[in-house]
Backbone as a printed PyTorch tensor [residue, N CA C, xyz], in Angstrom:
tensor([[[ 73.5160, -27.5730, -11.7110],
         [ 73.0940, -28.8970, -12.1210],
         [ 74.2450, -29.8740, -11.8700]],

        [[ 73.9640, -31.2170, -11.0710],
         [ 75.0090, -31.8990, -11.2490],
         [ 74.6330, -33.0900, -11.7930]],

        [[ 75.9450, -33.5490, -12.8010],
         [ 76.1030, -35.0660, -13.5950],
         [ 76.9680, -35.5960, -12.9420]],

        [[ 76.0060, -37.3680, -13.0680],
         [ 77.1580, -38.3070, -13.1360],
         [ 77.5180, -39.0160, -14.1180]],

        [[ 77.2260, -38.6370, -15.0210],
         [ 77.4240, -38.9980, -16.3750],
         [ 77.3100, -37.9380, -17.2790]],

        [[ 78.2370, -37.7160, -18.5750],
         [ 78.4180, -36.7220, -19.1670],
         [ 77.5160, -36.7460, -20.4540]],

        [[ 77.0860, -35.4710, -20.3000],
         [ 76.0590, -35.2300, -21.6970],
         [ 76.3740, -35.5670, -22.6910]],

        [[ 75.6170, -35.9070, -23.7630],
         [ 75.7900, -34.8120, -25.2120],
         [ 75.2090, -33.7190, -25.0620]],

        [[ 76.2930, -33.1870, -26.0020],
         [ 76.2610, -31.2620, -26.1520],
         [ 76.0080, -31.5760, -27.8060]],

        [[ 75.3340, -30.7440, -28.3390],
         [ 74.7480, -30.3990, -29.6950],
         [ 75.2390, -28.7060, -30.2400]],

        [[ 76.0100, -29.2640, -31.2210],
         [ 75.8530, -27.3420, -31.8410],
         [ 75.3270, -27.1660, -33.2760]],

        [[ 76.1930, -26.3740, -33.9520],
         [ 75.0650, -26.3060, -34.9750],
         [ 75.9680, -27.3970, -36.0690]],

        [[ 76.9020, -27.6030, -36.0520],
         [ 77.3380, -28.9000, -36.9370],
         [ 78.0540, -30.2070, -36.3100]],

        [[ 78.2390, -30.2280, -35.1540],
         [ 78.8830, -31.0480, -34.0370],
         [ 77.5630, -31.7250, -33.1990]],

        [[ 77.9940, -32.8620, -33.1360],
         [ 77.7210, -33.7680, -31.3110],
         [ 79.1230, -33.9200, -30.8510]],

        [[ 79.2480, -33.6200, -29.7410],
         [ 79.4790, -33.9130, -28.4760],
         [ 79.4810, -34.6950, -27.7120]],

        [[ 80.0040, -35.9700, -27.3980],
         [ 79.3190, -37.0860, -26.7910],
         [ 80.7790, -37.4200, -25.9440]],

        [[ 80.2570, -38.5220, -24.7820],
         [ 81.2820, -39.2610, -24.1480],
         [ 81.6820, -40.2960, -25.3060]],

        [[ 82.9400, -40.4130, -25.0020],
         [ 83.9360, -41.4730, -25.8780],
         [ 83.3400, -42.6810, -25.6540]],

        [[ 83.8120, -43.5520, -26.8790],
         [ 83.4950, -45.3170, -26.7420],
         [ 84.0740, -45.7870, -26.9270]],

        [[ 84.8460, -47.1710, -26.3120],
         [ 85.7180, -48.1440, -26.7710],
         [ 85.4600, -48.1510, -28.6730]],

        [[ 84.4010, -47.8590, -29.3490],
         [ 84.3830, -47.9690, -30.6550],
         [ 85.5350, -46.8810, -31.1890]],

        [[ 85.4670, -45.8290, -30.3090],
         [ 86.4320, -44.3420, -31.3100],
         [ 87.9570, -44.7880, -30.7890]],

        [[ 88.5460, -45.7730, -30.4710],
         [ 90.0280, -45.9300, -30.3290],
         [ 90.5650, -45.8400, -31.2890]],

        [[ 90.3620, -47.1500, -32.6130],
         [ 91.1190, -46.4690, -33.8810],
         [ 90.8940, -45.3510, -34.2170]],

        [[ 90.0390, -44.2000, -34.3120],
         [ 90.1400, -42.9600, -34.7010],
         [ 90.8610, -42.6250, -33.9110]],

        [[ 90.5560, -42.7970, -32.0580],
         [ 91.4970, -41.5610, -31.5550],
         [ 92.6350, -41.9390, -31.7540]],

        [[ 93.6070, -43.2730, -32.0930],
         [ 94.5720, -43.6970, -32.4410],
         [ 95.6880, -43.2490, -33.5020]],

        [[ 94.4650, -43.4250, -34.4490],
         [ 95.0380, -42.4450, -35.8120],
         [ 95.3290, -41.0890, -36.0970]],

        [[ 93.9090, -40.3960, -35.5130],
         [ 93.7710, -38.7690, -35.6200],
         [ 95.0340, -38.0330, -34.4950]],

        [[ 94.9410, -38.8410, -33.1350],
         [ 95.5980, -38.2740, -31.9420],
         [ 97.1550, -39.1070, -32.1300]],

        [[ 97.0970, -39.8400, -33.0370],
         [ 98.7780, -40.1290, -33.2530],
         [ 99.6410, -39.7220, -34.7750]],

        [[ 98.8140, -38.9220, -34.9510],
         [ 99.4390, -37.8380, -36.2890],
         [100.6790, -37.4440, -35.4380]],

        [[101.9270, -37.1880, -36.3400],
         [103.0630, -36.3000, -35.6220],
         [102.2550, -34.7960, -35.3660]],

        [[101.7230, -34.0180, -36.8700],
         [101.5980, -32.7550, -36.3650],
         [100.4670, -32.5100, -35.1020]],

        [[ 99.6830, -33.3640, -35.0730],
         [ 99.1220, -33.5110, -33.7840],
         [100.4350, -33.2270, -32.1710]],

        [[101.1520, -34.4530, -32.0460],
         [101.9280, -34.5130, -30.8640],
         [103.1200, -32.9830, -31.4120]],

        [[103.0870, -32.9830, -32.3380],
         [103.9780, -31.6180, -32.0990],
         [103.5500, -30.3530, -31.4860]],

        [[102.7710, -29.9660, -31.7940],
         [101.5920, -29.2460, -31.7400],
         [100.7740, -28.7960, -30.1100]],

        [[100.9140, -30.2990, -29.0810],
         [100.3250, -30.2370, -28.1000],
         [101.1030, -30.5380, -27.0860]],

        [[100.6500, -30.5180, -25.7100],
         [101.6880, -30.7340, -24.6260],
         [101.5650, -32.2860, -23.9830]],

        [[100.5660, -32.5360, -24.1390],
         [100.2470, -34.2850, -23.3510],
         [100.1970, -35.3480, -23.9910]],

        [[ 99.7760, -35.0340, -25.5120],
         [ 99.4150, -36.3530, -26.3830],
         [100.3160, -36.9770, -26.5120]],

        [[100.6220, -38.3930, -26.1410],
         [101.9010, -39.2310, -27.0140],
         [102.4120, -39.3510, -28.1720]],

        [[103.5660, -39.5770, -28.2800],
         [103.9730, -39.6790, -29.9480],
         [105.2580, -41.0930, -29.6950]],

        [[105.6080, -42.4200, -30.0210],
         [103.9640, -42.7830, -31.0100],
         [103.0500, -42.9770, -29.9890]],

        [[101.6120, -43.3490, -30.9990],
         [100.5620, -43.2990, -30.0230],
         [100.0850, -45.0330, -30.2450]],

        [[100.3090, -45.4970, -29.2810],
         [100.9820, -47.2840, -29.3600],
         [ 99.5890, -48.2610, -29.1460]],

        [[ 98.9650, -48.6710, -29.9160],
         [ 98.1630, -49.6070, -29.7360],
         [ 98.1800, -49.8650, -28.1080]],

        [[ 96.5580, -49.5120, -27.6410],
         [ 95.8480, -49.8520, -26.6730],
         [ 95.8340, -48.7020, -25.2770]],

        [[ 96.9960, -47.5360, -26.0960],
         [ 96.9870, -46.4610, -25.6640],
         [ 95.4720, -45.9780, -25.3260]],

        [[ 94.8860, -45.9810, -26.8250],
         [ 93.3550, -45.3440, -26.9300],
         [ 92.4800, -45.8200, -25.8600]],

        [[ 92.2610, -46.8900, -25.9690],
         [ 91.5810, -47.7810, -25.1170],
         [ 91.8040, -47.2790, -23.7610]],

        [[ 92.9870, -47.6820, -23.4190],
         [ 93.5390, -47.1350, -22.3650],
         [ 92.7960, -45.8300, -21.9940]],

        [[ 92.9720, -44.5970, -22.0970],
         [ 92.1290, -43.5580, -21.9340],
         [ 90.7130, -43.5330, -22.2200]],

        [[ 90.3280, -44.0670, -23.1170],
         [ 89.2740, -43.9830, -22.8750],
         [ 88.4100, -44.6510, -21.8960]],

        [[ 89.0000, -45.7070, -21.5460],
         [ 88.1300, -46.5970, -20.7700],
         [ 87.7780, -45.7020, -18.9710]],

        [[ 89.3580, -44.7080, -19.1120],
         [ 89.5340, -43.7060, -17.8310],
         [ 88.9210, -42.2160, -17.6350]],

        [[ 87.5960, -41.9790, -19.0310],
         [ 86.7680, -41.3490, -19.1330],
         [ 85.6210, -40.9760, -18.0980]],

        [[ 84.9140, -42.0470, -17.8660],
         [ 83.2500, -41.9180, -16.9390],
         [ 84.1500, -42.3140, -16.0080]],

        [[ 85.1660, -42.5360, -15.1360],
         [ 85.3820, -42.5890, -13.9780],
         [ 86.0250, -41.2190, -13.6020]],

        [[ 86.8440, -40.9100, -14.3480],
         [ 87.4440, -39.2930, -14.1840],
         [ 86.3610, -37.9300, -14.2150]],

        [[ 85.4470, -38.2820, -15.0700],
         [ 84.0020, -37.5610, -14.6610],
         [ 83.5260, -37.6880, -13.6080]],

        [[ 83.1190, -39.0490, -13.2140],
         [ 82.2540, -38.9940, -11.8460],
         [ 82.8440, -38.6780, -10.4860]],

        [[ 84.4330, -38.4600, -10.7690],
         [ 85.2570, -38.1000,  -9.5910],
         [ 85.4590, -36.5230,  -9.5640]],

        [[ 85.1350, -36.0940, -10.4800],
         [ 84.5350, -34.4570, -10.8250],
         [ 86.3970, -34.0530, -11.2350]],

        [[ 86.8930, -34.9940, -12.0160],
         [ 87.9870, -34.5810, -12.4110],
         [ 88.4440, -34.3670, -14.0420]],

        [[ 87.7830, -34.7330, -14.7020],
         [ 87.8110, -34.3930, -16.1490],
         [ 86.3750, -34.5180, -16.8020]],

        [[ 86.2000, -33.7740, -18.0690],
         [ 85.0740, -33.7740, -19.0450],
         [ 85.8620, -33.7740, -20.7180]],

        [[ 85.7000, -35.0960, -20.7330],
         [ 86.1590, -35.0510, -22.2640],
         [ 85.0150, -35.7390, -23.2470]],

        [[ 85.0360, -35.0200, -24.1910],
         [ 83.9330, -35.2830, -24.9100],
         [ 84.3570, -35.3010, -26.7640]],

        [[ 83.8860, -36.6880, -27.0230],
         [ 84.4740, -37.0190, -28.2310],
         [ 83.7440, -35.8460, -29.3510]],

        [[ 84.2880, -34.9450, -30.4200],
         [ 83.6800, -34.2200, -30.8620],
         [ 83.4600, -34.9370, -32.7330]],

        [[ 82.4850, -35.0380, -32.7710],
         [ 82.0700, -35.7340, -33.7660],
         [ 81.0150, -34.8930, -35.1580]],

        [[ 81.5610, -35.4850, -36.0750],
         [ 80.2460, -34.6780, -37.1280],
         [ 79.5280, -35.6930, -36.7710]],

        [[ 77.6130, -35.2840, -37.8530],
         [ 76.8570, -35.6980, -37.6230],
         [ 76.6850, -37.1260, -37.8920]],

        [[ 77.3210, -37.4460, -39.0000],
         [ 77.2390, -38.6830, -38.8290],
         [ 78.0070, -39.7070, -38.2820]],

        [[ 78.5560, -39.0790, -37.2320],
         [ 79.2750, -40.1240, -35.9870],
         [ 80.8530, -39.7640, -36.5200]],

        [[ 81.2110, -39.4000, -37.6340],
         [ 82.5850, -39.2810, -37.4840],
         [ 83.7610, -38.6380, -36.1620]],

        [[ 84.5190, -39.3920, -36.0630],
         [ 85.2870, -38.5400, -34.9950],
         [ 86.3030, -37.5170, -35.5520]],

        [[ 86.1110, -35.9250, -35.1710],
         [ 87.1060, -35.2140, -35.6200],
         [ 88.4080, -34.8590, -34.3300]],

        [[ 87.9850, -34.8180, -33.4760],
         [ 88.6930, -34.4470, -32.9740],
         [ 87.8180, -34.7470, -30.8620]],

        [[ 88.6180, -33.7320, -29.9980],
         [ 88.4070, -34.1790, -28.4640],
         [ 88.5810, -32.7060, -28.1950]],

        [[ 87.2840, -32.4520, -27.0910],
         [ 87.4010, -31.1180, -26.1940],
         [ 86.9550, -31.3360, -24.5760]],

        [[ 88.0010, -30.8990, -23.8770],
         [ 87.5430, -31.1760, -22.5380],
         [ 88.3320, -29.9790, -21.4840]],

        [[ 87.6540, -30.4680, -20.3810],
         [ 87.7620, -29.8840, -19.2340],
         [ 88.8540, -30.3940, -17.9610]],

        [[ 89.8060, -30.0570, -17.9020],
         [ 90.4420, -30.8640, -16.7200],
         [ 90.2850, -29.6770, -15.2350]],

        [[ 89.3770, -30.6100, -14.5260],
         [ 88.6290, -30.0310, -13.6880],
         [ 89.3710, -29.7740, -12.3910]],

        [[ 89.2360, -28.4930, -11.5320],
         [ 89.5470, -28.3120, -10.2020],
         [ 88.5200, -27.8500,  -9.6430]],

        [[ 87.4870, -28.7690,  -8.9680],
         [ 86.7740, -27.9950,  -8.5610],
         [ 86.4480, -27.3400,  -7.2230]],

        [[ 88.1370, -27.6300,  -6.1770],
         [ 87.7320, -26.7970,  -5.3740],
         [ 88.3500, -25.2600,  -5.4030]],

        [[ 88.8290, -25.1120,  -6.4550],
         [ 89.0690, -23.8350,  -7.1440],
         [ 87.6620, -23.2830,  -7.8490]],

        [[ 86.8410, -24.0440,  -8.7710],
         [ 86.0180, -23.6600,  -9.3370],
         [ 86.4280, -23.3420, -10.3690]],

        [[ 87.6340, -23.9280, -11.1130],
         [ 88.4480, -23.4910, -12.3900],
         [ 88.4640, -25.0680, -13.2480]],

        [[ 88.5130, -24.6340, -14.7480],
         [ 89.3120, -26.0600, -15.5540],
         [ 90.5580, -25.3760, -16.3230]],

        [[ 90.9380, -26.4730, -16.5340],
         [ 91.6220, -26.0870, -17.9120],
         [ 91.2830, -26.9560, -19.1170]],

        [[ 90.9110, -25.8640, -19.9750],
         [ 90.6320, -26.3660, -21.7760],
         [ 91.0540, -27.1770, -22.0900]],

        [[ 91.2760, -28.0910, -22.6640],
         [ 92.0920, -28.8100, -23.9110],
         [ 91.2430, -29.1610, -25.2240]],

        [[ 92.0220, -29.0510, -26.5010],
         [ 91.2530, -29.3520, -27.4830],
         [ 92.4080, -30.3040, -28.1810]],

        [[ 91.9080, -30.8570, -29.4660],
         [ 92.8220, -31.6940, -30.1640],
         [ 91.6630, -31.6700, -31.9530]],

        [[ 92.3100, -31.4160, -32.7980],
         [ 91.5980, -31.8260, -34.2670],
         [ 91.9530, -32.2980, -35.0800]],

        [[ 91.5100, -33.6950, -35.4860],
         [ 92.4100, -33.9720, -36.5780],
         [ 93.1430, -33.6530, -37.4940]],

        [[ 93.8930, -33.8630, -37.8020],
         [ 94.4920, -33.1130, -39.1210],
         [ 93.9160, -32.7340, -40.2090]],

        [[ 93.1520, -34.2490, -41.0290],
         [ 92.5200, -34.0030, -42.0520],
         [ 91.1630, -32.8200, -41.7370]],

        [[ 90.7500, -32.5080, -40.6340],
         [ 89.2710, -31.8320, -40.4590],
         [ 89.9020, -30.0700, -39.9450]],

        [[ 91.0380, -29.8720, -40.2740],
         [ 91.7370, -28.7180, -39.5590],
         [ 91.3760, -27.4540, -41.0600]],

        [[ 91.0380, -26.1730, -40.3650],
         [ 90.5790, -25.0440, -40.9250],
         [ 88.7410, -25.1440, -41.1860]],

        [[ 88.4520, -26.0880, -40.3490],
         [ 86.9500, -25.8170, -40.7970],
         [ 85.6110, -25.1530, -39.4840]],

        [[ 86.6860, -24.7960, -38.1850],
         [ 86.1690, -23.9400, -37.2090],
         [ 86.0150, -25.0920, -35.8390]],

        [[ 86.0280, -26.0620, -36.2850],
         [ 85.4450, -27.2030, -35.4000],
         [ 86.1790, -27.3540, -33.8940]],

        [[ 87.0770, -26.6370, -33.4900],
         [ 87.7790, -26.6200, -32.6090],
         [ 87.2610, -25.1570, -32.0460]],

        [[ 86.8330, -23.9780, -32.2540],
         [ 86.2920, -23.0110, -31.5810],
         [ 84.5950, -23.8270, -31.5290]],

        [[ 83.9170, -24.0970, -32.2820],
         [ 82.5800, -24.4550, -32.1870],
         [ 82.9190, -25.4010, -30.8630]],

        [[ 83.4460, -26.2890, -30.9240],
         [ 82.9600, -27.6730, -30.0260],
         [ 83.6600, -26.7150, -28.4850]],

        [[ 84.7630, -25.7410, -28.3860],
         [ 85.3080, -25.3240, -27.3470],
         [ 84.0920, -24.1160, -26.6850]],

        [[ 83.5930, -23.7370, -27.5740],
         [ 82.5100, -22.7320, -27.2440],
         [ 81.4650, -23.8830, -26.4490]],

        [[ 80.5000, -24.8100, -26.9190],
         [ 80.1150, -25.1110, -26.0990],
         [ 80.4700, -26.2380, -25.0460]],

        [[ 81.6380, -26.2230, -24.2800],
         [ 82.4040, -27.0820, -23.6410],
         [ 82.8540, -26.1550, -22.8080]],

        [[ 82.9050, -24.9430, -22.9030],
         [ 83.0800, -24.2360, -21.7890],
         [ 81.9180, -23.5110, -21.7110]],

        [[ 80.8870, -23.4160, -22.2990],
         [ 79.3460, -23.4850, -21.8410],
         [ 78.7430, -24.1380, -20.7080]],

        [[ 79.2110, -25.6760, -21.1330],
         [ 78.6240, -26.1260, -20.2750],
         [ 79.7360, -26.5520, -18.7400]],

        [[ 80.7670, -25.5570, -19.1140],
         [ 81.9200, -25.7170, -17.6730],
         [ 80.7920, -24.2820, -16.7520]],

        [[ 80.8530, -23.3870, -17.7740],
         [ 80.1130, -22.5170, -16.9280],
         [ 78.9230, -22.5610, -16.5700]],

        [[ 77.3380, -23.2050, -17.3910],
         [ 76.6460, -23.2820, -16.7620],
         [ 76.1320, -23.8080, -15.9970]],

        [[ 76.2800, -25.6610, -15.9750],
         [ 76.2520, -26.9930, -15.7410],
         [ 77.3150, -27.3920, -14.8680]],

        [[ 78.7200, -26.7530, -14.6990],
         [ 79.4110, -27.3770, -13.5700],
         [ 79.6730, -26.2000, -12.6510]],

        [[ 78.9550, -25.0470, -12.8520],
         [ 79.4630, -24.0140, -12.1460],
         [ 80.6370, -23.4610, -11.9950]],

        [[ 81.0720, -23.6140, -12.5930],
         [ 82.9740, -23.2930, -12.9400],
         [ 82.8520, -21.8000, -12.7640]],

        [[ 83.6840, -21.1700, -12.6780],
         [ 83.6420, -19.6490, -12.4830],
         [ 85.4890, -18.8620, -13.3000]],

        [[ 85.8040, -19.7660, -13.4200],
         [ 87.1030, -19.7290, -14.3370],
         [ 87.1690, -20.6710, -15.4100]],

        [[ 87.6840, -20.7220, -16.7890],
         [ 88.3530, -21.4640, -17.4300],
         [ 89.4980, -21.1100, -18.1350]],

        [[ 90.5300, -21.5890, -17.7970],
         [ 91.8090, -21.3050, -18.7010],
         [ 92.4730, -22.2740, -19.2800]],

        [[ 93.1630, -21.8560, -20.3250],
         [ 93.8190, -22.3690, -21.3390],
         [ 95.3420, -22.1660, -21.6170]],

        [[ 95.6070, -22.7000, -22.6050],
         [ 97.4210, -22.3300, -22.6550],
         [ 97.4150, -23.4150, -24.1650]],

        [[ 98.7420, -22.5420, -24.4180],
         [ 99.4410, -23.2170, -25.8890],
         [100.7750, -23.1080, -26.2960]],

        [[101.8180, -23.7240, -27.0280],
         [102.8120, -23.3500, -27.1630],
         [102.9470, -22.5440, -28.1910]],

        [[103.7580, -21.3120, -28.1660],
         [103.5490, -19.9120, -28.9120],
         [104.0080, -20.3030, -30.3560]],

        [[104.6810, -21.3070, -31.0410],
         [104.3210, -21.7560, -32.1820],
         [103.1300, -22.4510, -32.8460]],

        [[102.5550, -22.4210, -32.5300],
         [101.0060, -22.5940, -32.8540],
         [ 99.6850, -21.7190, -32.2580]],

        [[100.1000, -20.7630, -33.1460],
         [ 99.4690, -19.2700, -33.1130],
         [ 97.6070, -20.0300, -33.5220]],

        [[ 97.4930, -21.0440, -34.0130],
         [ 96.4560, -21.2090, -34.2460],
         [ 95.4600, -21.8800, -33.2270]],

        [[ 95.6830, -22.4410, -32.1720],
         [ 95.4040, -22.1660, -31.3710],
         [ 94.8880, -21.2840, -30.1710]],

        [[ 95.9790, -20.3820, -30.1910],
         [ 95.8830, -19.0520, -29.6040],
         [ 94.2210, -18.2820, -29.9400]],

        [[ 94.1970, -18.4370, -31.3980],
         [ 93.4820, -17.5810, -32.4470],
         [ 91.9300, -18.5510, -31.8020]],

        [[ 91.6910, -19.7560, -31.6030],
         [ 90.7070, -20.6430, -30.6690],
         [ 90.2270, -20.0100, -29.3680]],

        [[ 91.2440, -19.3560, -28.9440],
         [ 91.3150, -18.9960, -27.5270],
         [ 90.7810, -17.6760, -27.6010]],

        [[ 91.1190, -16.5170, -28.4710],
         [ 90.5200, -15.3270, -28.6070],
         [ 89.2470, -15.0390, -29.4000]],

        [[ 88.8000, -16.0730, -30.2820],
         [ 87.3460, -16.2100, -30.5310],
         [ 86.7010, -16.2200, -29.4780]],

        [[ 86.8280, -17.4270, -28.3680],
         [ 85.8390, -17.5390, -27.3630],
         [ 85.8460, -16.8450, -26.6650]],

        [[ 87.1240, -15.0090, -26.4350],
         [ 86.5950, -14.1980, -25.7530],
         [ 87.6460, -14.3110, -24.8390]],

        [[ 88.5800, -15.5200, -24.3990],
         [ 89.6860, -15.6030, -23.5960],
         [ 90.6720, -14.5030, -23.5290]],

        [[ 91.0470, -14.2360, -22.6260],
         [ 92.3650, -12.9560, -22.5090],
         [ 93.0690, -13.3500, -22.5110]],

        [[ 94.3930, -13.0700, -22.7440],
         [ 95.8200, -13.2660, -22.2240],
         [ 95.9320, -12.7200, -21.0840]],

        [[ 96.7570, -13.7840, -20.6850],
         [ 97.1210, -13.5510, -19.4590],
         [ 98.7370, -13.6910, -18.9250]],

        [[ 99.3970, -13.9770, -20.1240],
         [100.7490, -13.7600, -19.9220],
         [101.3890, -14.9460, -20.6240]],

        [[102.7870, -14.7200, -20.4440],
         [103.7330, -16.0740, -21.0350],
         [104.5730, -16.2890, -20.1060]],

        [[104.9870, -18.1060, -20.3210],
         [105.9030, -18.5810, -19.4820],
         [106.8510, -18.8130, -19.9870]],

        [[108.0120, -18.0390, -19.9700],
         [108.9620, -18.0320, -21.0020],
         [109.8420, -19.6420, -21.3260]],

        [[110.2990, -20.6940, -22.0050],
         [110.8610, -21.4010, -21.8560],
         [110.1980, -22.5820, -21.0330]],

        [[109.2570, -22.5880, -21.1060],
         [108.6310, -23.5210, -19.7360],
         [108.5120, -24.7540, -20.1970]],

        [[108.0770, -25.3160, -21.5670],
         [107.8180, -26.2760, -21.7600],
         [108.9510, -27.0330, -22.7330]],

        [[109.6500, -28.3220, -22.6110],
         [110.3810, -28.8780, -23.5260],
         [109.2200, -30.0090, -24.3040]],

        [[109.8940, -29.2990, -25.7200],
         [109.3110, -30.1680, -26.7780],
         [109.8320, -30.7880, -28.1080]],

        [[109.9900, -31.6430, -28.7020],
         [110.9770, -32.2170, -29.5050],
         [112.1420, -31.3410, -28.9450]],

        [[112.3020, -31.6020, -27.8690],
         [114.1830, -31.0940, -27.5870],
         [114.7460, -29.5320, -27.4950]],

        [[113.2720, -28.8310, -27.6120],
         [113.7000, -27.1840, -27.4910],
         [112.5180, -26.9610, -26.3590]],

        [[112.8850, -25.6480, -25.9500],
         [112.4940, -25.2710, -24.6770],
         [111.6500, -24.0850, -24.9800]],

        [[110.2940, -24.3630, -24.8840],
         [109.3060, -23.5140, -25.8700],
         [108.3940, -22.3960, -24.7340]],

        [[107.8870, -21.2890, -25.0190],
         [107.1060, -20.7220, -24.6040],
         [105.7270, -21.3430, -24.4360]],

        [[105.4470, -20.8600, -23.5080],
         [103.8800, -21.6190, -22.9800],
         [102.8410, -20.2100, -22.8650]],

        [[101.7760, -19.9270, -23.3810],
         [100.9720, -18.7080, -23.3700],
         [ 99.6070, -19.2530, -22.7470]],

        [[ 99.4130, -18.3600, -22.2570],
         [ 98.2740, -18.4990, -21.0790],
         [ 96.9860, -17.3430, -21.4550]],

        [[ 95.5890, -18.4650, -21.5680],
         [ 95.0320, -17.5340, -22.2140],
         [ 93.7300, -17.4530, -20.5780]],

        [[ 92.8540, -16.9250, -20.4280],
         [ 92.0350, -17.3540, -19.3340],
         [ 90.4300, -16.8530, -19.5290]],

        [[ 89.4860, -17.1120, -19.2390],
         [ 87.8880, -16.2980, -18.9800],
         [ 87.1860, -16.7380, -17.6990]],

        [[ 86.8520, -15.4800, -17.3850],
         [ 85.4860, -15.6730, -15.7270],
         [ 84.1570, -15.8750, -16.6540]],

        [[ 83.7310, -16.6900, -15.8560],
         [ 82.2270, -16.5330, -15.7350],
         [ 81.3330, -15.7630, -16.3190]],

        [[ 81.8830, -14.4140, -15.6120],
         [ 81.3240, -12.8850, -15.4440],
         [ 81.5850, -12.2910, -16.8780]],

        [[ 82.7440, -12.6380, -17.5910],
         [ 83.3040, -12.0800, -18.6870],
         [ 82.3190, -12.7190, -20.3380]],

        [[ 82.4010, -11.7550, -21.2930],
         [ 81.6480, -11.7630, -22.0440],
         [ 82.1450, -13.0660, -22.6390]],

        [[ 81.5390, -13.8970, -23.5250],
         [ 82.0900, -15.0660, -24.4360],
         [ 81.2390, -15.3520, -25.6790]],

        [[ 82.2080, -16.0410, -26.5020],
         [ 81.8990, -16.7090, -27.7750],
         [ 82.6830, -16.1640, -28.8340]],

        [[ 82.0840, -17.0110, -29.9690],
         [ 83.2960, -16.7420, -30.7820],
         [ 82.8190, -15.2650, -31.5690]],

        [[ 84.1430, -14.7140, -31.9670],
         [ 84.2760, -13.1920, -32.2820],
         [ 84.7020, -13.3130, -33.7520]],

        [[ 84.9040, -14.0570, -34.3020],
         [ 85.2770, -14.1260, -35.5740],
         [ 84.5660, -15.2890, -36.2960]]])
């Protein structure tokens, strides 16, 4: 199936939707928590007025160039908790994951739910035949995201990534297509 415009995805307590110039102050606030930017490899810290905007507005064009799928992950009644997407290669036929959850909405599964079906629809809907992931090995909770949905390890990069000023392990998690999925816990 191909989109030029990105779905909503529905699960059993989440929508899924493309971002709106409306979710900037959330993604502003939620995605400019410190333990957020500590935590991840791309997010800014600070996260500077018009930043949000900024990305988001670089959403439906990075889709229709078949280069990213990010999808604002929201409870039902429109709240924004958090962002799950796809950064796409598709003449590999691979993405890579990314997730992000707010702080306040953290321990309530919402980051395996919304990643389960986000690489659903990498595998059924974009034909992807790989998706992999990665995290820095102090945030085992993550990791623990990655082995619900069935992801393997696939090794570590020792020292690879600098973050607040130390030189951190990077863990590499990966799944085919072919390989069984969802969450296990």
């Amino acid at each position: 199936m191909v989109h030029t415009v990105l779905p909503t995805l529905r699960t059993r307590r989440l929508i899924l939707r493309p971002f709106t110039l409306a979710d900037a102050p959330a993604v502003q606030r939620l995605a400019g928590a410190p333990e957020i930017y500590s935590t991840t490899r791309t997010i800014p810290h600070p996260y500077e007025d018009g930043m949000a905007e900024a990305w988001i507005s670089s959403r439906a064009d990075a889709f229709a160039a078949g280069q990213a799928a990010s999808f604002a992950v929201t409870l039902e009644d429109n709240t924004l908790v958090g962002a799950t997407g796809l950064n796409l290669e598709p003449a590999d036929h691979r993405a890579e994951l990314g997730y992000w959850i707010g702080v306040p909405y953290w321990g309530h599964g919402y980051a395996t739910e919304s990643a389960e079906a986000v690489m659903a629809f990498g595998f059924e809907s974009l034909q992807l035949h790989r998706i992999h992931a990665c995290f820095l090995r102090r945030n085992p909770a993550s990791g623990r995201v990655m082995e619900k949905l069935g992801m393997q390890y696939e090794g570590t990069r020792r020292q690879h990534e600098v973050k607040l000023g130390v030189h951190e392990d990077l863990v590499h998690y990966g799944i085919l297509r072919t390989d069984p999925r969802g969450p296990t816990a």
